[in-house]
Residue frames as a rotation matrix with the C-alpha (Angstrom) as fourth column:
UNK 1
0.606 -0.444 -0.660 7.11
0.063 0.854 -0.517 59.08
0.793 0.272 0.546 34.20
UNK 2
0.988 -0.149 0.038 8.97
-0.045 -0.041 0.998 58.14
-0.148 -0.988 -0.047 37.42
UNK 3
0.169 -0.925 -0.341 12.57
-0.701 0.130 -0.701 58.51
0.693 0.358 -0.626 37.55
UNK 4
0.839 -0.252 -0.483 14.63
0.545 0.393 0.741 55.63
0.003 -0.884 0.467 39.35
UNK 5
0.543 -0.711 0.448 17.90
-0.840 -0.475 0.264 57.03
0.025 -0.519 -0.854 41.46
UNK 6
0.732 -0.615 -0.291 21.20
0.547 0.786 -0.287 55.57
0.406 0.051 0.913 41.40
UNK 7
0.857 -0.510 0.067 23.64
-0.303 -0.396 0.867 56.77
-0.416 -0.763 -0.494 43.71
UNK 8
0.773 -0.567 0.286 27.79
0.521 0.308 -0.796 57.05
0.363 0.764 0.534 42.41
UNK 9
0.519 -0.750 -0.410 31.28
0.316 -0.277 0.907 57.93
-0.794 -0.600 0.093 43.64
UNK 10
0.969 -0.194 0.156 33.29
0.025 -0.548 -0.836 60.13
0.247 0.814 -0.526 42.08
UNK 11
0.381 -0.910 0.165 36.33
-0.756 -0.203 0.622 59.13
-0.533 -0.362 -0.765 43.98
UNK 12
0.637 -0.220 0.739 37.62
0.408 0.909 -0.082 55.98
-0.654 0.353 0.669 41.70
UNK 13
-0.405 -0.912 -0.069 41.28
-0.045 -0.055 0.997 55.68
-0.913 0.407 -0.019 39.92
UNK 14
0.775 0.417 -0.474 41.28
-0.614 0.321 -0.721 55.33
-0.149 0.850 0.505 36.29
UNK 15
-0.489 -0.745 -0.454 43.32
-0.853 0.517 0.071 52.99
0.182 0.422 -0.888 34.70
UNK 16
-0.225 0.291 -0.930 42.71
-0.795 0.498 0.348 49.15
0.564 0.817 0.119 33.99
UNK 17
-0.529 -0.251 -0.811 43.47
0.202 0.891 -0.407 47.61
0.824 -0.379 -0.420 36.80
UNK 18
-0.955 0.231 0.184 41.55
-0.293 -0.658 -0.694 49.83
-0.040 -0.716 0.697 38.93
UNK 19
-0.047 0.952 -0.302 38.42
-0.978 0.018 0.210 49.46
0.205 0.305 0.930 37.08
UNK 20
-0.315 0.165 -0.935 39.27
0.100 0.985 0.140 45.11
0.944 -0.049 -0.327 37.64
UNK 21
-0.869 -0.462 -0.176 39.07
0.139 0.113 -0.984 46.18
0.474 -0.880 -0.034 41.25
UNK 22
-0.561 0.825 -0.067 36.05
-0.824 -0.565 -0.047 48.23
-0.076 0.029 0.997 41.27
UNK 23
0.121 0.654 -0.747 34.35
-0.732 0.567 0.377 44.99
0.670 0.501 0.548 39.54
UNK 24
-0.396 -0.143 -0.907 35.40
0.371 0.879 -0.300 42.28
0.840 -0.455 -0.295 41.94
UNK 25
-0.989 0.122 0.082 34.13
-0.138 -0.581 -0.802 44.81
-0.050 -0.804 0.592 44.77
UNK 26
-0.354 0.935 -0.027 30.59
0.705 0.247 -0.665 44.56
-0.615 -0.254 -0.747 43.33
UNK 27
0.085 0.172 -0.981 31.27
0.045 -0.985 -0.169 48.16
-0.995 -0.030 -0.092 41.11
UNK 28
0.388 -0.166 0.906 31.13
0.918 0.150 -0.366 49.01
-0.075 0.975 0.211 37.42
UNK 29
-0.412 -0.487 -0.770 33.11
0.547 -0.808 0.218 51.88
-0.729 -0.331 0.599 36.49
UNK 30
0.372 0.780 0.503 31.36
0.876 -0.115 -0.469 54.59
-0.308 0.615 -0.726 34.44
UNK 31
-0.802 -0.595 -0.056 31.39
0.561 -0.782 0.272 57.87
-0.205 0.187 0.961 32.96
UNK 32
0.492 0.862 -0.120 28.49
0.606 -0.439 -0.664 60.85
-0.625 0.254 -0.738 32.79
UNK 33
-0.731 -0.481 -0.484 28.66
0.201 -0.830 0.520 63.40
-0.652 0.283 0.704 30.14
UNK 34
0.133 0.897 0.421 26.59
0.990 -0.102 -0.096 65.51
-0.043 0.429 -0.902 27.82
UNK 35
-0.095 -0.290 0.952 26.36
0.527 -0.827 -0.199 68.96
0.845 0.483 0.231 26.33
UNK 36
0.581 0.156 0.799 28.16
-0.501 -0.705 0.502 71.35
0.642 -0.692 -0.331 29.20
UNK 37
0.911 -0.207 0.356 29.27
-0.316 0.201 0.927 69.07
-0.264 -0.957 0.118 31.28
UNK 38
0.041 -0.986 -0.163 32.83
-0.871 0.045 -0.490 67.98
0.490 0.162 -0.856 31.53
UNK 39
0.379 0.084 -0.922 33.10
-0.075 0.995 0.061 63.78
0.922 0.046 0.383 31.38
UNK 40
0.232 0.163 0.959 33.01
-0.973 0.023 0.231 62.82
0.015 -0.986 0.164 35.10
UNK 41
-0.674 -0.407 -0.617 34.63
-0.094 0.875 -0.474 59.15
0.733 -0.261 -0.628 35.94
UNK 42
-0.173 0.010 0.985 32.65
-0.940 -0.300 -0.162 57.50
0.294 -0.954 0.062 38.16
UNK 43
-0.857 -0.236 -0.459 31.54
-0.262 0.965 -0.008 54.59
0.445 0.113 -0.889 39.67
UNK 44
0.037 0.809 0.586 28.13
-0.997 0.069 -0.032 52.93
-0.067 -0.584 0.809 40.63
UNK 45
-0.458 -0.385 0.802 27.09
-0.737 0.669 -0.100 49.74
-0.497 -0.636 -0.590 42.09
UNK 46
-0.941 0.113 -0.318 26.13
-0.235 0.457 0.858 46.84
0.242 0.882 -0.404 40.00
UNK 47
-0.682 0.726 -0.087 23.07
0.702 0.684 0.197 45.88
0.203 0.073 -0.977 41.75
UNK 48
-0.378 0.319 -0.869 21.87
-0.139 -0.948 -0.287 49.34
-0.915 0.013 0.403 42.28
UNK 49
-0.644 -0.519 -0.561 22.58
-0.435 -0.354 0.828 49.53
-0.629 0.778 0.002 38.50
UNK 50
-0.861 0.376 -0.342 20.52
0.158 0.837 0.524 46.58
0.483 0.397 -0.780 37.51
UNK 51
-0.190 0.931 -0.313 17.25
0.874 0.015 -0.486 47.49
-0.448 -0.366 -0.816 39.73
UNK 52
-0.409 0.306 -0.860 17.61
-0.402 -0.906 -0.131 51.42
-0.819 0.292 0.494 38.52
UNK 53
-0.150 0.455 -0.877 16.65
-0.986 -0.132 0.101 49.53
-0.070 0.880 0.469 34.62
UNK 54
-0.806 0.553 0.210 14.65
0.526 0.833 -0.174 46.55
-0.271 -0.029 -0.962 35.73
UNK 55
-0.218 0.964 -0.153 11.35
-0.120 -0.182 -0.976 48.30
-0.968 -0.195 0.155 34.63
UNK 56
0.736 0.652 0.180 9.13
0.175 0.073 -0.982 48.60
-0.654 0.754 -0.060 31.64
UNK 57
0.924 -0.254 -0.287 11.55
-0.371 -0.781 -0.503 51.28
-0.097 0.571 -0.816 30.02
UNK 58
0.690 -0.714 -0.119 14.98
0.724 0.682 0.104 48.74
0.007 -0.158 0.987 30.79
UNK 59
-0.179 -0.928 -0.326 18.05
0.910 -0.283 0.305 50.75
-0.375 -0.242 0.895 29.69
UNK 60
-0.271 0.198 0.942 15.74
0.485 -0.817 0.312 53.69
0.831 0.541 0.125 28.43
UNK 61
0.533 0.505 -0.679 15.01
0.830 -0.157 0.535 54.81
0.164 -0.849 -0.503 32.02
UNK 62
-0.107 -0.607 0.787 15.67
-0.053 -0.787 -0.614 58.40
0.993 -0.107 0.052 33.41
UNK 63
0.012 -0.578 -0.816 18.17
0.790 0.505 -0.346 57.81
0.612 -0.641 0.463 35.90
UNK 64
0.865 -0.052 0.499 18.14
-0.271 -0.885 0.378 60.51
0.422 -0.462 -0.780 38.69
UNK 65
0.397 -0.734 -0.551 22.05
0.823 0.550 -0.141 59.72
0.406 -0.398 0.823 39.41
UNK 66
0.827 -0.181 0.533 23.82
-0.308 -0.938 0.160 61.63
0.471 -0.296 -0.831 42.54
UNK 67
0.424 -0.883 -0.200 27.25
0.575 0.433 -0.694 61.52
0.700 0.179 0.691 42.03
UNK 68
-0.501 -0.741 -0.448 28.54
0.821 -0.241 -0.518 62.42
0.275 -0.627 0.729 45.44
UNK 69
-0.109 0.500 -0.859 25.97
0.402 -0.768 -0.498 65.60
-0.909 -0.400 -0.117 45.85
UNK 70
-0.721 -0.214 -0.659 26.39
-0.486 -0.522 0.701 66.36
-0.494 0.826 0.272 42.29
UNK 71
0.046 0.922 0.385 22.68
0.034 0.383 -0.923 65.62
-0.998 0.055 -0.014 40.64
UNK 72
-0.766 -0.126 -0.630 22.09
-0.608 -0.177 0.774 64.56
-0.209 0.976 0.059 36.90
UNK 73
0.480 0.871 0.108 19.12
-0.625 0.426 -0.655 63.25
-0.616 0.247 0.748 34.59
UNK 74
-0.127 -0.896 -0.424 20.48
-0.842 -0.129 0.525 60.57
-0.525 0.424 -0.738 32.98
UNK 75
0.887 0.448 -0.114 20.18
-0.419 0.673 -0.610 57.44
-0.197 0.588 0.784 30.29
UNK 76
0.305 -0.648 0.698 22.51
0.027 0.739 0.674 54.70
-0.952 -0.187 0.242 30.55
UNK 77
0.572 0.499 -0.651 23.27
-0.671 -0.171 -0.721 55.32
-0.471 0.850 0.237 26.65
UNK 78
0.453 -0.572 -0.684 26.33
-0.237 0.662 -0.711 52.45
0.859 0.484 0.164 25.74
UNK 79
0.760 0.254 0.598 26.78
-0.605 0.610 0.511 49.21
-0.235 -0.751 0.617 27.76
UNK 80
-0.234 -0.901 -0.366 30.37
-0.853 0.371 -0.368 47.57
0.467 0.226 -0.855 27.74
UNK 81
0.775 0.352 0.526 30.18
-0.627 0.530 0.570 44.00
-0.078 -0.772 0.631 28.81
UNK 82
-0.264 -0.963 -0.049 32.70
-0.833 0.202 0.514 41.43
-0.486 0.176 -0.856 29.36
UNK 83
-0.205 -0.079 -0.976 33.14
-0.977 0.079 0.199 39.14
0.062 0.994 -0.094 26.27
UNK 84
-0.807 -0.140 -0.573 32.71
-0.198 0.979 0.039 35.87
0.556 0.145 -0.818 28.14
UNK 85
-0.818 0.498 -0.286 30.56
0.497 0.363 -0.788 36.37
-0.289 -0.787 -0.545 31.41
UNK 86
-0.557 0.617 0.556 28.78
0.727 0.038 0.686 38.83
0.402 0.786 -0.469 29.83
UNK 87
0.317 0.448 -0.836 28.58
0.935 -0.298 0.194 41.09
-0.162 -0.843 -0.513 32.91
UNK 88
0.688 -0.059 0.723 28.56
0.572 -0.569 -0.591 44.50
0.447 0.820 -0.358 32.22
UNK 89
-0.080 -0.995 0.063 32.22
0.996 -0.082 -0.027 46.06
0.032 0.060 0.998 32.20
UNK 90
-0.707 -0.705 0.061 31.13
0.685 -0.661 0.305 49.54
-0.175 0.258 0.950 31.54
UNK 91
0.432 0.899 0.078 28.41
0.891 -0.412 -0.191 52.52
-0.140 0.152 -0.979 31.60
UNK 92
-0.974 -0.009 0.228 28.50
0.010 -1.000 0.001 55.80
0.228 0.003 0.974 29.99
UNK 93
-0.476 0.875 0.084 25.90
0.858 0.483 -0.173 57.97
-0.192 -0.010 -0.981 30.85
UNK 94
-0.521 0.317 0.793 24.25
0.244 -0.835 0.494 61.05
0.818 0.451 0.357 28.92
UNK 95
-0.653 0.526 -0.545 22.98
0.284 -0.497 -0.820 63.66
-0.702 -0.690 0.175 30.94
UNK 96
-0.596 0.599 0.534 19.50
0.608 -0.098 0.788 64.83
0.525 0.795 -0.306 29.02
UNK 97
-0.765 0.644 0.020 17.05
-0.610 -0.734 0.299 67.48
0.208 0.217 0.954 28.55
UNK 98
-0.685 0.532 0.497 13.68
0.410 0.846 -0.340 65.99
-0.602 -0.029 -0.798 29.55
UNK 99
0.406 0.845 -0.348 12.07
-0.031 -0.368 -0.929 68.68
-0.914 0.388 -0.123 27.36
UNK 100
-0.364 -0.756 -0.544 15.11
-0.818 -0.019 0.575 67.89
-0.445 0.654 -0.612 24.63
UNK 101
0.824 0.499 -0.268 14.37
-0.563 0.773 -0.292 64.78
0.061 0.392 0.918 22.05
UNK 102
-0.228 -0.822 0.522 16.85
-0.629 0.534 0.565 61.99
-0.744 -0.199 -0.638 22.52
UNK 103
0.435 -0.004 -0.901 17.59
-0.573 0.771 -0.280 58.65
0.695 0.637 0.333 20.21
UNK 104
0.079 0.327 0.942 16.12
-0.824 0.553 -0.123 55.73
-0.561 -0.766 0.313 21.91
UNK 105
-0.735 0.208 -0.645 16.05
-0.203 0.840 0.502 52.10
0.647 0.501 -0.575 20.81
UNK 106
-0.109 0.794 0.598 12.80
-0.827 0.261 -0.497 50.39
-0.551 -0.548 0.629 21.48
UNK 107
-0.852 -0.043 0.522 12.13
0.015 0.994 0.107 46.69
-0.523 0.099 -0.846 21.08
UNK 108
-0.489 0.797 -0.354 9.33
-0.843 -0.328 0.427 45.84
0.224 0.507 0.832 18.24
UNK 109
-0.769 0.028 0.639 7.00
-0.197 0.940 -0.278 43.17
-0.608 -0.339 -0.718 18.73
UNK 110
-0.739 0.461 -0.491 4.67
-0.369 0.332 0.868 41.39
0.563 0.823 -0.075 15.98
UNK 111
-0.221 0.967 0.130 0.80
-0.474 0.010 -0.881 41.80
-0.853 -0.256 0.455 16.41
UNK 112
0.306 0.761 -0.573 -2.02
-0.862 -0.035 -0.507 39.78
-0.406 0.648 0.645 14.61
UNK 113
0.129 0.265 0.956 -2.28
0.080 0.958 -0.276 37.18
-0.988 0.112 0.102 12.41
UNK 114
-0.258 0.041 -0.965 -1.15
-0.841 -0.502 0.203 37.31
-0.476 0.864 0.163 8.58
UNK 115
0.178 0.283 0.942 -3.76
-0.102 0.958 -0.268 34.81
-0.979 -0.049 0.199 7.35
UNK 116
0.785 0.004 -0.619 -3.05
-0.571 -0.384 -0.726 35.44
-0.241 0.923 -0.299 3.53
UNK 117
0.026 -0.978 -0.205 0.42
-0.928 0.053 -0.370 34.67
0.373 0.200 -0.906 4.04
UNK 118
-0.618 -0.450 0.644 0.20
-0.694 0.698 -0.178 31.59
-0.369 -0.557 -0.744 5.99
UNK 119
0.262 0.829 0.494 -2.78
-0.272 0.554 -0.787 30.32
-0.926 0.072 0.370 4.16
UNK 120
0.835 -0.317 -0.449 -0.79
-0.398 0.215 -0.892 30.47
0.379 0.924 0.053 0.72
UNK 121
0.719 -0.664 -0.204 2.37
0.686 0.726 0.054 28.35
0.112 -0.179 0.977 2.90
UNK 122
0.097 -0.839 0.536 4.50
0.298 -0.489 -0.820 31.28
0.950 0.239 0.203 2.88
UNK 123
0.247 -0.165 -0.955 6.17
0.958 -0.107 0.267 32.62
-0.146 -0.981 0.131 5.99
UNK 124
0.852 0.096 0.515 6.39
0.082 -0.995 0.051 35.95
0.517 -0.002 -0.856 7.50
UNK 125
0.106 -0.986 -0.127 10.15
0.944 0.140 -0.299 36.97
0.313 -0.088 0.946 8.28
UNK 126
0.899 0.107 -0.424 10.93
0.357 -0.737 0.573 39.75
-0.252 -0.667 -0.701 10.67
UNK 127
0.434 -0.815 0.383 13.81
0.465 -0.161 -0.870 41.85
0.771 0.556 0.309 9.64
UNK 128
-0.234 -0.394 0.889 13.98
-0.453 -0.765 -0.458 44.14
0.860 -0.510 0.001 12.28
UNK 129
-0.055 0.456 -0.888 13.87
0.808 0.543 0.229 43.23
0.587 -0.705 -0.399 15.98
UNK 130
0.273 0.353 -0.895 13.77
0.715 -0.697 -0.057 47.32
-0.643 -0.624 -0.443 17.23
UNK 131
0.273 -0.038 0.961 13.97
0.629 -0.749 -0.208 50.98
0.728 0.661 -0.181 15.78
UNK 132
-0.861 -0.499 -0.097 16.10
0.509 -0.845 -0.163 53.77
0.000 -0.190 0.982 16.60
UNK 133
0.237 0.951 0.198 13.25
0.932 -0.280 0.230 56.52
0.274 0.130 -0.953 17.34
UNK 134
-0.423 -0.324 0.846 13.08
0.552 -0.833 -0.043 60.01
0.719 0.449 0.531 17.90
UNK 135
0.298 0.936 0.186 11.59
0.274 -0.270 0.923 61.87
0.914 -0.224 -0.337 21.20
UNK 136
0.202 -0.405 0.891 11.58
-0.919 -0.393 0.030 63.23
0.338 -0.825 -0.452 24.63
UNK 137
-0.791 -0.598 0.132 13.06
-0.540 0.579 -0.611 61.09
0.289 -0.554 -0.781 27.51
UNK 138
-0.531 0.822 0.204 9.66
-0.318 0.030 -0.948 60.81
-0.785 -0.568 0.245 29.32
UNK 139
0.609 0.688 -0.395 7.40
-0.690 0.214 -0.692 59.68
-0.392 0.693 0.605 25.68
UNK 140
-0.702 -0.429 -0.569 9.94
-0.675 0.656 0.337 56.87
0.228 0.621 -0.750 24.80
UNK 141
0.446 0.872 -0.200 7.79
-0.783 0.489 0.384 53.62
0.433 -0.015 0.901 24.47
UNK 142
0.087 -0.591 0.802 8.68
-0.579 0.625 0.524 50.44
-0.811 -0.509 -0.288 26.13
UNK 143
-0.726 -0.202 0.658 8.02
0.439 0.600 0.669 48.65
-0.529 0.774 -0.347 22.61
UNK 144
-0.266 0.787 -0.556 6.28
-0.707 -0.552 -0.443 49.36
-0.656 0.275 0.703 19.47
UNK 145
0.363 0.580 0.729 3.54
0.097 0.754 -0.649 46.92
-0.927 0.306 0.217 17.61
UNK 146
-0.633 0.010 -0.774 3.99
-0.726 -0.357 0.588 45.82
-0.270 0.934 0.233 14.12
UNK 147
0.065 0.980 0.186 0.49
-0.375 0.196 -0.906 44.87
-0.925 -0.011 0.380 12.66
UNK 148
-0.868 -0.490 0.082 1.14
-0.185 0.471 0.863 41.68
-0.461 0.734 -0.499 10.10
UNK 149
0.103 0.840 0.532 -2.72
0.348 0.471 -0.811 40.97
-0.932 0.268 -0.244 10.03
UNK 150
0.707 0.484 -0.516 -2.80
-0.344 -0.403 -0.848 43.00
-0.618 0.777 -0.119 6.44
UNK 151
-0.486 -0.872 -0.057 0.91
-0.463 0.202 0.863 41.41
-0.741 0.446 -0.502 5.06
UNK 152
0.875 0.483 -0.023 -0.11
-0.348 0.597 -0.723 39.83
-0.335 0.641 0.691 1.99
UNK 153
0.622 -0.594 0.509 1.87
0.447 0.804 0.393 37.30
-0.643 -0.017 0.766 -0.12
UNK 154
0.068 -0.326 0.943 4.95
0.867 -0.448 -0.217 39.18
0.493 0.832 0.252 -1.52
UNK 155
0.806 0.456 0.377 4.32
0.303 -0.865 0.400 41.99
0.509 -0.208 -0.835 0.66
UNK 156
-0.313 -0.949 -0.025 6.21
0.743 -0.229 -0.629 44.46
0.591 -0.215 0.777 2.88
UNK 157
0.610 0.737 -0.291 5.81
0.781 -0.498 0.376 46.21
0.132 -0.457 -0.879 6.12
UNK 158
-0.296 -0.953 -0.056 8.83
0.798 -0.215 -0.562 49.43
0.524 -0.211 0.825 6.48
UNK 159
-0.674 -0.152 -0.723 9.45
0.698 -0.451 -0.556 51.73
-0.242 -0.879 0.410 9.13
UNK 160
-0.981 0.185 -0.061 7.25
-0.190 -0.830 0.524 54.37
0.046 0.526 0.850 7.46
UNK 161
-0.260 0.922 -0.286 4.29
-0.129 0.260 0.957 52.32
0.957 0.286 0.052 7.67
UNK 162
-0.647 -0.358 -0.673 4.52
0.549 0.394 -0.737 51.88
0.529 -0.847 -0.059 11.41
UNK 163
0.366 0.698 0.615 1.72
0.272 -0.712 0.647 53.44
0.890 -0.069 -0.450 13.72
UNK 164
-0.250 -0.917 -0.310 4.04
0.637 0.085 -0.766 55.35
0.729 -0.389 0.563 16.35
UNK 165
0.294 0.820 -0.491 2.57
0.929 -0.366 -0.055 57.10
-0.225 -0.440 -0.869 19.28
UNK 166
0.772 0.364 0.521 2.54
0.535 -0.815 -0.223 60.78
0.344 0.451 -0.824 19.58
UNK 167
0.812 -0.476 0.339 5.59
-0.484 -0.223 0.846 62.20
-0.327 -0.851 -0.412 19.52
UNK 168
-0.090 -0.760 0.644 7.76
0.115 0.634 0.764 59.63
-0.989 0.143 0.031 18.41
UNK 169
0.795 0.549 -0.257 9.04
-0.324 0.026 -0.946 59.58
-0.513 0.835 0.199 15.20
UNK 170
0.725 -0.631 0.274 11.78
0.686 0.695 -0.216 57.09
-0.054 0.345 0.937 13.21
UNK 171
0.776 -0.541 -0.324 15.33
-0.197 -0.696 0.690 57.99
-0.599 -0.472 -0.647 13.76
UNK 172
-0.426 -0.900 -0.090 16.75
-0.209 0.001 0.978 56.38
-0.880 0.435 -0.189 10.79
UNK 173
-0.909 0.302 -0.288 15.65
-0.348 -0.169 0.922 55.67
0.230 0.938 0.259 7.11
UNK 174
-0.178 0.831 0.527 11.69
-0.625 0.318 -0.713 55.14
-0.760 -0.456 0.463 7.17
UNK 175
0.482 0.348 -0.804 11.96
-0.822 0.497 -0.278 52.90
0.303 0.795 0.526 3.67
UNK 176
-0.706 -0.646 0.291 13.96
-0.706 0.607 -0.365 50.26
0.059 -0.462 -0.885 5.83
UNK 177
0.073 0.911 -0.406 11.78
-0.329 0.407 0.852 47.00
0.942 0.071 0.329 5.62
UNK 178
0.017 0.248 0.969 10.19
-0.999 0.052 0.005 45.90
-0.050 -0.967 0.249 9.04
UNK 179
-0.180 0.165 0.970 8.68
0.004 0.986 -0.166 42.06
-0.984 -0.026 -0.178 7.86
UNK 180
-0.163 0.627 -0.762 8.23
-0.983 -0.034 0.182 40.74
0.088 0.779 0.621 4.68
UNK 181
0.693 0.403 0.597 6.79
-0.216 0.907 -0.362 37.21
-0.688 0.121 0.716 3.64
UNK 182
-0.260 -0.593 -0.762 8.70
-0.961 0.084 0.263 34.72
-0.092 0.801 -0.591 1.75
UNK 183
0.257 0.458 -0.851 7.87
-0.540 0.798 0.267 31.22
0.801 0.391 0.453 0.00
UNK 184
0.531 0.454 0.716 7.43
-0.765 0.620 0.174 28.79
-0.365 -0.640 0.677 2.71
UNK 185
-0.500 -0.476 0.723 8.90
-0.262 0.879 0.398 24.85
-0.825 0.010 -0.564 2.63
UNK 186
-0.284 0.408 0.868 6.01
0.487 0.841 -0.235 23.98
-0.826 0.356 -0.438 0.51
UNK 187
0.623 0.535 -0.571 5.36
0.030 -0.745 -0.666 26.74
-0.782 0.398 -0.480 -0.96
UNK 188
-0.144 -0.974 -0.172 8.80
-0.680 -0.029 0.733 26.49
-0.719 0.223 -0.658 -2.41
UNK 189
-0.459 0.061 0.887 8.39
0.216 0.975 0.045 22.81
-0.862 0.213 -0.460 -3.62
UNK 190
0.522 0.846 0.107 5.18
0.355 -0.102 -0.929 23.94
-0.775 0.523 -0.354 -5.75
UNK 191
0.156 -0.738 -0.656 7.72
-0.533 -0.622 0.573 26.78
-0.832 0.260 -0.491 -6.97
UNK 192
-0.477 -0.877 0.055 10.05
-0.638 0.389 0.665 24.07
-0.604 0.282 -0.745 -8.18
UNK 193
-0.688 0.083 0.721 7.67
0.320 0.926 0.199 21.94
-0.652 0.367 -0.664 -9.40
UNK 194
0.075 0.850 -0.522 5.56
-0.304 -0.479 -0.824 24.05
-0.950 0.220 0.222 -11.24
UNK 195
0.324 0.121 -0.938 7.03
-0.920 -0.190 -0.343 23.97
-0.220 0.974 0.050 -14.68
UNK 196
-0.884 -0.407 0.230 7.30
-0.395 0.913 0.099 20.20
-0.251 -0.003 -0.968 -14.33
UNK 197
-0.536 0.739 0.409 3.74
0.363 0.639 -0.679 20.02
-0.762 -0.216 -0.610 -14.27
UNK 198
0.570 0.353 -0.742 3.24
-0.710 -0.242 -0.661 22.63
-0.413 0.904 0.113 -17.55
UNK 199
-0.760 -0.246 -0.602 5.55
-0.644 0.408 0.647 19.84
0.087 0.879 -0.468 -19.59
């Protein structure tokens, strides 16, 4: 797995108004830390920032960031943005272990067809839209499938049932449901009208 590089100054003020400066300049102020190291202030550029986790992996990328000559693996791990523009306001960033497991979010995405369910009107309802996971830096996925073809009506897919590659393995409860199916518009109707039609 390729690392991108992000270059970072380690000369920046703290304090509030500093950091407003930094941001009109083009900078986000940040912070590295991680077991050993002692929390480092710095500061990296925003469009730097934004090409280092344009790939596949997005904000799961290991960052090779050299902070002034000082070198760290790192993972962008909590993203401050501002409340209106939405531009981001803030980066910590974990140094990691690439031979160490980390907790990743990864984005899920619905495979297949669940003809059962859609043939009986009911709809298939995503609960989740990613999963906390378990693993090295380098074996995070960019997304993992969830396979509805088998969902029957009534049914339930949960984290436990998931096929996760090697390696990876659910970082929070695995009885959490993924998708289930529920009663459709029409399906519904029937519902309601059922025991109208037994009088």
């Amino acid at each position: 797995m390729s690392h991108a590089t992000l270059n970072a100054s380690t000369s920046r003020d703290k304090g509030s108004s500093n950091s407003r400066r930094l941001r009109l300049s083009g900078s986000i102020p940040a912070v590295v830390y991680g077991e050993g190291v002692t929390p480092l202030p710095i500061a990296v550029d925003a469009k730097s920032f934004r090409t280092a986790v344009s790939g596949e992996q997005g904000l799961n990328s290991l960052i090779e960031l050299d902070a002034d000559g000082q070198k760290f693996l790192v993972m962008a791990r909590e993203i401050q943005r501002h409340p209106v523009r939405g531009t981001v306001a803030h980066i910590d960033f974990q140094v990691v272990d690439p031979n160490e497991p980390v907790v990743a979010e990864v984005p899920l995405h619905i495979i297949g067809d669940a003809v059962e369910v859609r043939h009986a009107d009911w709809e298939v309802d995503q609960q989740m839209f990613s999963i906390e996971v378990r693993t090295r830096p380098d074996q995070i996925p960019t997304h993992i499938d969830v396979d509805i073809t088998e969902l029957k009506v009534g049914g339930t897919i949960r984290v436990e049932e998931l096929v996760l590659p090697k390696g990876v393995v659910p970082a929070g409860d695995p009885t959490v449901s993924v998708v289930t199916s529920r009663p459709g518009r029409t399906a519904a109707v029937k519902t309601t009208a059922a025991p109208e039609a037994g009088e």
